[in-house]
N, C-alpha and C positions, 0 to 999 in steps of 0.2 A: 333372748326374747324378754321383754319386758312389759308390765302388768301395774296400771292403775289401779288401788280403791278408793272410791269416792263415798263415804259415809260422813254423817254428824255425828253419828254412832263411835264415841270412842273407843268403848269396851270391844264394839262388835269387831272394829278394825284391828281391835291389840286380838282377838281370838282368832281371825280369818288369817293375821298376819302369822302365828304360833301352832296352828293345828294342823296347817297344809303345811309339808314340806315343798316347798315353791321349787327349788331348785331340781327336786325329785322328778319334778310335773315340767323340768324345761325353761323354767323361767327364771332365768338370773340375777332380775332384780326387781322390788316391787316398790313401788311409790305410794306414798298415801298423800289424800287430799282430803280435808274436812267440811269443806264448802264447793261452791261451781267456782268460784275468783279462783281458789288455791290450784284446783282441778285444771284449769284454763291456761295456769303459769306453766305446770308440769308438762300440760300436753302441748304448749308451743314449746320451751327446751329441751325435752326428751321424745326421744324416737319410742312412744308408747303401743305397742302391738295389741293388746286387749284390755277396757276398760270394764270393774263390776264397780256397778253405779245404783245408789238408794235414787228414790223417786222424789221422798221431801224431806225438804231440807231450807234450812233458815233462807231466808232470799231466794236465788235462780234456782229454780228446781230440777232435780235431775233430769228430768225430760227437757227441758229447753236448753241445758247445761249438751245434752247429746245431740240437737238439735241444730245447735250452734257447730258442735263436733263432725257433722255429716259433713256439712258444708265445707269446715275445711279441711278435717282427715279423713274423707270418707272410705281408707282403707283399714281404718281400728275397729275390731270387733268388739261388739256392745252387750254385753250385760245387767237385765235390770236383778239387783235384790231387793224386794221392801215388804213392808210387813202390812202395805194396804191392796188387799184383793177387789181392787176397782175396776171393771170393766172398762171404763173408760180410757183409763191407765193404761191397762194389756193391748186395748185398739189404737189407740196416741204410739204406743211402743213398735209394736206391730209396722204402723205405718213409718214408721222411721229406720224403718229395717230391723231392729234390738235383735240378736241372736237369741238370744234366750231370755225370758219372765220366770224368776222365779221370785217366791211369797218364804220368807221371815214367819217360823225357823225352817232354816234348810238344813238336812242332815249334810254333812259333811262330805259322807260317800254319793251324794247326787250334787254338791259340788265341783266337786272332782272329776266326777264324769263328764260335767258342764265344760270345765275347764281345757280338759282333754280334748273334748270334742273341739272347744275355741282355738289351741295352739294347732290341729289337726287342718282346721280350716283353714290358719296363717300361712300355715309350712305348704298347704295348696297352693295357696294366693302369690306365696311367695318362688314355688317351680315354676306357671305362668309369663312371670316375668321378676326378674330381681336387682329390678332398675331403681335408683332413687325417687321420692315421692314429683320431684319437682322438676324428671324430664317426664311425656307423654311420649312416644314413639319417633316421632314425623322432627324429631329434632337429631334422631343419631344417624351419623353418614352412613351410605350406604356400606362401606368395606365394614364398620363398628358390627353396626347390624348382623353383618354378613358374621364375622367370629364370633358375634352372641350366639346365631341358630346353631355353627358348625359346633360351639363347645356343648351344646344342649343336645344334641343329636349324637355324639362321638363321645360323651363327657366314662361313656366304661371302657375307652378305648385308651391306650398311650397316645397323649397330645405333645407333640415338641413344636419348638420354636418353628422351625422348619416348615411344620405342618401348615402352622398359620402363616408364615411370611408367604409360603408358595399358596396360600388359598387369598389374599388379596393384592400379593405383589408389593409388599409393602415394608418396611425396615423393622423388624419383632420389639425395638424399643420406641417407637412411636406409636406402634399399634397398641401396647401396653398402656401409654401415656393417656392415651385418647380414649381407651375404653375406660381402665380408672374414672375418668373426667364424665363420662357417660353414665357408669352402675353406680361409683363407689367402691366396687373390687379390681385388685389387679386382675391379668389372666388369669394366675394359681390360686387366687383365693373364689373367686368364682366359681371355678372348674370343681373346688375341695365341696366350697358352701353346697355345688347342685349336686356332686354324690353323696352327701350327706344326706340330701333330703330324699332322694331317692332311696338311700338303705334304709331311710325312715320309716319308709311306705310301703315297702318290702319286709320288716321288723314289724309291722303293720296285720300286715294282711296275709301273709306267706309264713310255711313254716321251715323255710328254707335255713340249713344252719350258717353261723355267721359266714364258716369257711366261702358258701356257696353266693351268700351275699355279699364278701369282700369282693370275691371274683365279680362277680357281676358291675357290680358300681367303679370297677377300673382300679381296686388295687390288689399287688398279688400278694401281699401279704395281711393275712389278719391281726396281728400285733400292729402292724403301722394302721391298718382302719380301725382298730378301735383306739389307737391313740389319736387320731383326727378325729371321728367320732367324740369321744370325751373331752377333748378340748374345745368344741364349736357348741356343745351340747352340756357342758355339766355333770355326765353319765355316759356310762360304756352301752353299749348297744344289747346286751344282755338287761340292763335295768331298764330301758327304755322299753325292750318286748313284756319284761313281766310287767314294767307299770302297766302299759295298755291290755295286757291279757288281764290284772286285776282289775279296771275301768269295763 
C-alpha cells in the first residue's frame, strides 16, 4: 500500500514522515509532495492508495489539487490536515467526498487511528473487486469473470488447475494469461492477495487464534500463512491484530 503527503510544510512532512512507523500501519512506501504540480506528477506515476493533503498551499490549493484527483482517481482515499478551522473548508471537503478533516496540531495517536481506519477502507474497496483501475467490468469475458467469482467464493478452499479448466473448459495456461491481462494478478497471486485480506478482517474483528484463521482463509499450515501474510503486508498477522487492537 502506498500513501501520499502533500504539505508546503517541510518540517511537518519530515515529522509525519518520522514519528509514524508507516510500515508498522501497512504502508510500504510513502511519497512526499510539496506543492499540487509535485503532488499531480506522483499521483499519475505511482499506484497512490491514500493521500493526507494541507488545504493551502502556494498556487493550487489542496482542495482543487483533490478535486482535480476525484475526477481522475476517484478510488484514493483523501485526507485533509490544515491548521485553518474554516467552515467552508470542512463543507468544499465534505462535498468532495475528503474521508477525514482534521485541524493542525493533531496528536499523533488520532492520526493513527485516521490512518488505520483509511487502509481499513482500501483493503474493503479492495475485496469488492481487485481489478486494475483502467478495466470497468463490461470489458472481461465472460469465462475471466467466471474464475474471478469462483476464486472469491472458494478462495478458503484447495484451488487446482483442474478445478478451473473444468469450470470454463478451457486450457489453465490461457486462462491464466487472460486473467493477468484483466486484474494484473496471476491465478496464485490473486487467490493469496484475496486470503490475505480476508485473515485481515478476521484479525480484525474476531478473536479467532491465528491456528483457526489460517484454516479458515485456505491454508493448512500457520507458518506458511504467516509467511504469506508478512510478505504482502510488511507484518506477521500477530502485529497486524495488536496494531488495530492498539487503534
Amino acid at each position: 500500500m502506498k500513501l501520499l503527503l502533500v504539505d508546503d510544510e517541510v518540517t511537518m512532512i519530515q515529522i509525519m514522515e518520522k514519528a509514524i512507523d508507516w510500515k508498522k500501519k501497512g504502508i510500504q512506501k510513502v511519497f512526499v509532495a510539496y506543492n499540487a504540480d509535485e503532488a499531480r506528477d506522483i499521483l499519475a506515476s505511482s499506484a497512490i492508495d491514500i493521500m493526507i493533503c494541507d488545504i493551502e498551499m502556494p498556487g493550487e490549493s489542496g482542495l482543487e489539487l483533490i478535486q482535480w484527483m476525484q475526477d481522475a482517481y476517484p478510488e484514493i482515499i483523501c485526507i485533509i490536515l490544515t491548521g485553518f478551522p474554516d467552515f467552508n473548508y470542512a463543507r468544499s471537503a465534505i462535498s468532495l467526498g475528503v474521508y477525514q478533516y482534521l485541524l493542525k496540531p493533531v496528536s499523533f495517536e488520532e492520526l493513527e487511528k485516521v490512518i488505520s481506519s483509511a487502509i481499513e477502507r482500501v483493503e474493503e474497496n479492495m475485496a469488492v473487486s481487485m481489478k486494475t483501475p483502467n478495466e470497468k467490468d463490461s470489458e472481461m469475458s465472460d469465462p475471466i469473470r467466471q474464475v474471478r467469482s469462483y476464486l472469491e467464493e472458494h478462495y478458503n478452499e484447495i484451488i487446482t488447475r483442474r478445478n478451473i479448466e473444468s469450470l470454463v473448459h478451457l486450457n489453465g495456461d490461457y486462462i491464466n494469461r487472460e486473467f493477468k491481462k484483466c486484474t494484473g494478478y496471476t491465478l496464485m497471486e490473486y487467490i493469496q492477495r484475496y486470503r490475505i485480506i480476508m485473515a485481515k478482517k478476521l484479525l480484525r474483528e474476531t478473536n479467532l487464534s491465528m491456528a483457526e484463521i489460517s484454516a479458515q482463509t485456505g491454508y493448512d499450515s500457520p507458518a506458511y500463512f504467516a509467511k504469506i501474510f508478512k510478505k504482502l503486508t510488511s507484518q506477521t498477522p500477530s502485529e497486524y491484530r495488536v496494531r488495530h487492537e492498539r487503534d
